[in-house]
N, C-alpha and C positions, 0 to 999 in steps of 0.2 A: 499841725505839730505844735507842740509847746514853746519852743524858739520861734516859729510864725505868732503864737500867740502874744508873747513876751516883747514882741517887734508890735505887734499892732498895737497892745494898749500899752507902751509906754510915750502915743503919744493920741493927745484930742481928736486930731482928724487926718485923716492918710489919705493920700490920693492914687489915682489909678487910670489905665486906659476901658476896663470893662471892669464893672462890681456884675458877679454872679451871686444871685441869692437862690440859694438851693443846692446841693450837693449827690443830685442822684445822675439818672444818666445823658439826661437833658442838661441840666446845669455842667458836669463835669465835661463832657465830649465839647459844649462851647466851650469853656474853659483850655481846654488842651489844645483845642483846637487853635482859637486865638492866641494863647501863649505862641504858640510853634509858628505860629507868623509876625514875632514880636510885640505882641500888644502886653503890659503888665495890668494882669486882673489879678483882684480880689474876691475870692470863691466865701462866702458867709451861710455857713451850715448850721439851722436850729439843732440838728444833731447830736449824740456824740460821737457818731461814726460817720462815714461817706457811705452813697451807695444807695441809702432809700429803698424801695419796693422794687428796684433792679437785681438787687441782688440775691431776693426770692424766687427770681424769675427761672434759674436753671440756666440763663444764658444763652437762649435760642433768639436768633435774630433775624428776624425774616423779615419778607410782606408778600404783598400778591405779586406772583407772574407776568402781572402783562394791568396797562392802562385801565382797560376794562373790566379787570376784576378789582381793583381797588375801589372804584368808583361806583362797582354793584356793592362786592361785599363792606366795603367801607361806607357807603350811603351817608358820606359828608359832605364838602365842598369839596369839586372834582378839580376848580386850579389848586389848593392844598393838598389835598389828596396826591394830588399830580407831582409835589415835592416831593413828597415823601418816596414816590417810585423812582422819580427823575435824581433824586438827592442818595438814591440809597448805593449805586455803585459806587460813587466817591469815598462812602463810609466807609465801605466794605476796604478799597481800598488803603484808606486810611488806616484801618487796622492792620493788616496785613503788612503795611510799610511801617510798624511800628514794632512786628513779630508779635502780634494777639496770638495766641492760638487758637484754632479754626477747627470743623470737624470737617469734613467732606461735606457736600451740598444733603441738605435731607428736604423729605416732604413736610410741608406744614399746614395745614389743612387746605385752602384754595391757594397756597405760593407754597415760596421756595425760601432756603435758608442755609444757617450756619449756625450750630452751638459755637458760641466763642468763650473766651475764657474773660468774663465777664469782670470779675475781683480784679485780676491784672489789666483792665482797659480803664476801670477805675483810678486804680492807684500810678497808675502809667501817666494818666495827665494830672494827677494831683503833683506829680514828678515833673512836670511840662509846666504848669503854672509856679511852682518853685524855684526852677532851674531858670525861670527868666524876669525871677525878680517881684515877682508876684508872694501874695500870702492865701493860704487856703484854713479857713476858721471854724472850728468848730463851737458846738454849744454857746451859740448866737444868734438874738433874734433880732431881726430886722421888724422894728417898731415905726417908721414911717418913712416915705420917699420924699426926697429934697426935690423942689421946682423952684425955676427962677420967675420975673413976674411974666416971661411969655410962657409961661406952661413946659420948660424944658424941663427936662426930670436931668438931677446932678451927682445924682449919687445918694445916700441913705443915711439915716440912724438907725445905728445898732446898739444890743444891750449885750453885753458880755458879764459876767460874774464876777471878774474884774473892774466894771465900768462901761460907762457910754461914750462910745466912738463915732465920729461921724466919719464914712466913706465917702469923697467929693471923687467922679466917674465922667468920662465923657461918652458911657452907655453904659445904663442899666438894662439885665437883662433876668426878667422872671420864672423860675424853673423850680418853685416849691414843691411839685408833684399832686398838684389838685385838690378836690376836695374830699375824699372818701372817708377820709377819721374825721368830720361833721356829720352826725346823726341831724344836727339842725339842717343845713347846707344839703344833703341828702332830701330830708324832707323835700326843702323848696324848693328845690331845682328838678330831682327826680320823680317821686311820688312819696304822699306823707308816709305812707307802708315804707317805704326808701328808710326809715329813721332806724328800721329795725334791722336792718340787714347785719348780716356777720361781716367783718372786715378781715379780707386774705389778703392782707398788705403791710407797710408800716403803720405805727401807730400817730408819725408824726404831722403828713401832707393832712393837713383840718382847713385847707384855704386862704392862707395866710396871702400867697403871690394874688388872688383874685380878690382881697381887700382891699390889700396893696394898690394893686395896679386900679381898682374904679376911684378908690380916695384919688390917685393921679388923673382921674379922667377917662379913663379906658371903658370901654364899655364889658361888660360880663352878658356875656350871648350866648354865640357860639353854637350847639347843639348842648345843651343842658340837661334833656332828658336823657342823654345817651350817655353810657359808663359800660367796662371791660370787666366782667367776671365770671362765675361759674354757681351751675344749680352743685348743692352740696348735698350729703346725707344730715340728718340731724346729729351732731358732734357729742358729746359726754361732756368731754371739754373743750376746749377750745384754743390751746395755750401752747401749741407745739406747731412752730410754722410747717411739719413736713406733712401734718393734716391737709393744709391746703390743699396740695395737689393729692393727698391720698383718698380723700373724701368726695372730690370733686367729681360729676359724672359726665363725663366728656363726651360720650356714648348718648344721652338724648337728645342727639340729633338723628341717628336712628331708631329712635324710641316714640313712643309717644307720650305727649304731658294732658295730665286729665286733672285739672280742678276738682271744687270740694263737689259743684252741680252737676260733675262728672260729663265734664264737657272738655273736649279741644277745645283751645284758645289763640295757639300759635301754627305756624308752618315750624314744624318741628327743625327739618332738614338744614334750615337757613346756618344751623349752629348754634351751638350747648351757649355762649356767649351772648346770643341774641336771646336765646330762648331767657335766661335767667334776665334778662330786662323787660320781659314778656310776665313773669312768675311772680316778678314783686309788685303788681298790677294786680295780680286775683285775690277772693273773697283770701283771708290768711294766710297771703302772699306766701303759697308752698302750691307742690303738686302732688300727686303720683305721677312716677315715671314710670312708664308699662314697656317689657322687650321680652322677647322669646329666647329660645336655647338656640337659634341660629345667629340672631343677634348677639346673644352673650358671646361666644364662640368669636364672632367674629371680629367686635367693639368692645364690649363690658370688661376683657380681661386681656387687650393689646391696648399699650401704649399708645398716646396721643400722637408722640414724635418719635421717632425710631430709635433716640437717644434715652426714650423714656424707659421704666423700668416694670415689668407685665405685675399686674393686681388683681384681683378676683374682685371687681370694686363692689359688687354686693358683697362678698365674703367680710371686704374690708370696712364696707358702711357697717353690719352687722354687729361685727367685734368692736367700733367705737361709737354704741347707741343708739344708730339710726333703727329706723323702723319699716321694715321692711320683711317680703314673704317671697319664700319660692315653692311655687302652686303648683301642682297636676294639672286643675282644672280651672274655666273661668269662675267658676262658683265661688273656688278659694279664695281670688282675687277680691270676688264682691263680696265676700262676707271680712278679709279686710277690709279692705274701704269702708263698710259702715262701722266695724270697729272703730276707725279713727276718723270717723266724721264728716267721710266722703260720701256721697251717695252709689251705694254698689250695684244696684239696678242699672242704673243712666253708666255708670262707668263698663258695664260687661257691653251693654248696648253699643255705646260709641268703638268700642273695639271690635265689637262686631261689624260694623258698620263700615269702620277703615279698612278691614282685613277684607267687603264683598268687594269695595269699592277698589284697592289694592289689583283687583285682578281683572274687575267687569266696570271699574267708570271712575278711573282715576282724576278725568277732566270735570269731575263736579264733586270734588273732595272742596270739603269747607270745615276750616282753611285751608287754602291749597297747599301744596309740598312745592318746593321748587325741587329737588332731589328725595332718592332712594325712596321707592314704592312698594318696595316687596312687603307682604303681609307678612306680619307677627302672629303665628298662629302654631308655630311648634312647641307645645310642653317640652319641658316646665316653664313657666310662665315667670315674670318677677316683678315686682309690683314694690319702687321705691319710692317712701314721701321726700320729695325734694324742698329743698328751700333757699333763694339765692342770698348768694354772698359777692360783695366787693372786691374788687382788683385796682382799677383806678378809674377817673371821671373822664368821659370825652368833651363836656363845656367846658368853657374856662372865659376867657378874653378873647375879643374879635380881635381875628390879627390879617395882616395880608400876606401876599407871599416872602414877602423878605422879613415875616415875623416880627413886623412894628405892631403895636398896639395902636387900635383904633379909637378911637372917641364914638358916638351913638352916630355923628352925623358922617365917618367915614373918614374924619380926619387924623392922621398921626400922633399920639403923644410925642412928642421929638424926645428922640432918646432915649426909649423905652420901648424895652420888646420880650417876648413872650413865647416860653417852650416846652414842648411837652404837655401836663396835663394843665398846667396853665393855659395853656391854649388851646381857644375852641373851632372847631367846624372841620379838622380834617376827616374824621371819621364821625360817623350820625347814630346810624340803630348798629352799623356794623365794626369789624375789628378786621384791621391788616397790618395787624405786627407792633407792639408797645413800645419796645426798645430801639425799634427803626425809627419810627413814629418819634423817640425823646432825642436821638440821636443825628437825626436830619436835620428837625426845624431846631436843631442843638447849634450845628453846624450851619446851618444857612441863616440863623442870626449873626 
């Protein structure tokens, strides 16, 4: 707010019980959280709003059902991991003791969930950090972390428009929202194809908390190659956040993905999320996405989450530039593909191929499927070139379970800790839930 701002810089340096830098929903849930138990933090948003890539989200709040599905489909560190499930009734409850509003339980691809009312969980603890004496700052960047001479981290400098403030903290705690608006960072963490990816996110998490936090010592590990997004249609533009999820094909994981050598690459079924970190890996880091009219029918034009809203997603790839065919025959298929630089031979072949094996030798499909077998073989046929796009990063900062930041050899930065996509190794190649995931190790820092 403007009186929070007008309080902060009319003086050099302010103190505090927690400095949050970050303002989405890993930053804000610590925030409110701590507030509501007496501590007075200071919330430091490069921003000009709250909220971050939470609030593109729709507000669906899950994760996985049970131990072991976190730990298959999340393929990160299984004691993190293990927060994230262990930590998430608390949340749930947390909100509900606060009156969020809730949907009835829905399905979410391998868990279980809630649309919550995301905007008011937001601005609910920016009300929690206020009311207890705290300041929540926007359009401010946190330009370096204060250590004393043992390595304690004390709080920060920040730059405001106003002037430079220092924040003196008896914990700091990291919650920028990762790297994904770095095309560089991208590059060298994900794959150098990673530079080109479309960003379905904010514009502003570029890595600043994983500068931050190694300038202090912290190590940047974590699972680096792994990142949360989606294969997309090819856009016209790109400037309209409701693309995201309109574009999105959510559906090839019952699909299949055929490169330009007209080849499988992935186990499709693992999920559209893993697959698109699979797609930024191939020759033009794009695919064709191959599904039949049972398929369509069943995935291509229902909703991902039950609160979602039904799309004809080829209809809708079509109408905003993507490039794509819906074929009688596999002929059609292959004579797209070499239209745009697939090979249509090797692509009608590998479909043929899944579809004998589909019925007569599923156990020597390469790549395997871990899920759904049925052959693709009912015309009309549809044949989309995908290309992935960014959501947010799963490397960040080695943390432990109580989300301290690590140094290389496994020791503590004292006083510094790390959340959300700041932090790395709770999830690996896989994804169980973004906003539980920022809102846990939010709370459990």
């Amino acid at each position: 707010s403007s009186a929070s701002e007008r309080s902060m810089t009319d003086e050099a340096t302010i103190t505090c019980d927690l400095l949050v830098i970050g303002g989405g929903m890993a930053g804000m849930s610590a925030a409110g959280w701590a507030a509501a138990r007496g501590a007075r933090v200071i919330v430091v948003e490069k921003a000009a709003a709250l909220g971050g890539s939470a609030l593109l989200s729709g507000g669906v709040f899950w994760t996985a059902s049970s131990r072991e599905k976190i730990e298959l489909y999340g393929g990160g560190d299984p004691a993190l991991a293990g927060i994230v499930f262990d930590t998430y009734p608390a949340a749930v409850a947390w909100l509900r003791s606060r009156g969020i509003q809730m949907s009835p339980r829905i399905d979410v691809l391998h868990g279980q969930g809630y649309q919550i009312d995301i905007h008011a969980h937001i601005r609910g603890c920016a009300d929690l950090v206020e009311q207890h004496g705290g300041f929540v700052i926007l359009e401010t960047e946190t330009t370096a972390l204060l250590q004393d001479e043992d390595g304690t981290v004390t709080g920060a400098r920040t730059r405001h428009v106003d002037g430079e403030v220092t924040v003196r903290a008896a914990a700091t705690l990291l919650a920028t929202g990762g790297y994904q608006a770095s095309p560089e960072l991208r590059a060298r963490y994900i794959h150098p194809q990673a530079e080109r990816m479309l960003l379905r996110a904010n514009p502003i998490s570029d890595g600043a908390g994983l500068r931050l936090g190694a300038a202090a010592g912290g190590e940047v590990a974590g699972t680096n190659a792994g990142f949360y997004g989606h294969l997309v249609s090819e856009p016209r533009v790109w400037d309209d956040e409701r693309l995201y999820v309109a574009l999105s094909q959510y559906h090839s994981e019952h699909a299949l993905l055929i490169n330009e050598a007209g080849e499988r690459f992935c186990d499709e079924s693992f999920g559209d999320h893993a697959n698109t970190a699979q797609t930024v890996r191939q020759p033009g880091s794009r695919a064709i996405c191959f599904w039949d009219s049972r398929a369509h029918a069943a995935y291509a034009t229902v909703p991902v989450v039950s609160v979602g809203i039904p799309l004809d997603k080829m209809q809708v790839a079509i109408d905003n530039g993507g490039k794509g065919v819906v074929a009688g025959t596999l002929d059609e298929v292959a004579a797209f593909a070499d239209a745009h630089g697939f090979d249509g031979a090797a692509t009608c072949a590998t479909i043929a191929a899944f579809n004998h094996q589909a019925r007569h030798g599923w156990e020597v499909m390469d790549p395997p499927r871990t899920d759904d077998f049925a052959a693709l073989d009912k015309p009309p046929f549809y044949a989309l070139i995908v290309h992935p796009a960014i959501t947010f990063t799963f490397g960040g900062l080695t943390i432990d379970t109580g989300a301290r930041v690590l140094r290389a050899d496994g020791t503590p930065v004292p006083a510094l800790f790390a959340a959300g996509s700041d932090a790395g190794g709770a999830f690996g190649r896989g994804y169980a839930g973004g906003l539980a995931l920022a809102a846990t190790f939010g709370i459990t820092a």
